[in-house]
N, C-alpha and C positions, 0 to 999 in steps of 0.2 A: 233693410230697415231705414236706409234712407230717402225711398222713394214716398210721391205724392199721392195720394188716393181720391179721386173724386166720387163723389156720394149723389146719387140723385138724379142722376140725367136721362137727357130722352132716348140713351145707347144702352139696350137692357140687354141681359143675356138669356137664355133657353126660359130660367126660371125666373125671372122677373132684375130685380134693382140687383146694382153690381157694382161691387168698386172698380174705377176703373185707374189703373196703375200708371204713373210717369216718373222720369227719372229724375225729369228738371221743373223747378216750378213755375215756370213762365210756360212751359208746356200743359202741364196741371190749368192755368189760370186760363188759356186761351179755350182750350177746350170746354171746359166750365163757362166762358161766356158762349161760346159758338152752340154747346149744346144742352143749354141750361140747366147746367150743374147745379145740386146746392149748398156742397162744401166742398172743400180742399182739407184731407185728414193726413198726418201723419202718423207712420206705425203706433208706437207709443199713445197714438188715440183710439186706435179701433179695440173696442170694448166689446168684450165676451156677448155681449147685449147685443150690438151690432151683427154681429157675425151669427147670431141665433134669428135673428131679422133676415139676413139675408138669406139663410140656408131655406 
């Protein structure tokens, strides 16, 4: 629960958009510029919504 989630980027997985997990947020932020991310989530934000999105 206290990892970064990046939302968005041009790293998708099998079935499309993915969160993609970090431990540290300077890790989260680079990778989000490097692969244009287009948020930085934490636990506490990903919404039931979200996660129906994704599936």
């Amino acid at each position: 629960q206290d990892a970064f989630y990046v939302f968005g980027s041009v790293l998708q997985s099998a079935r499309g958009d993915d969160l993609i997990t970090f431990a540290r947020l300077r890790d989260a932020q680079d990778f989000m510029r490097e692969k244009k991310g287009h948020k930085i989530l934490q636990f506490r934000e990903i919404s039931a919504k979200l996660i129906d999105y994704l599936r």
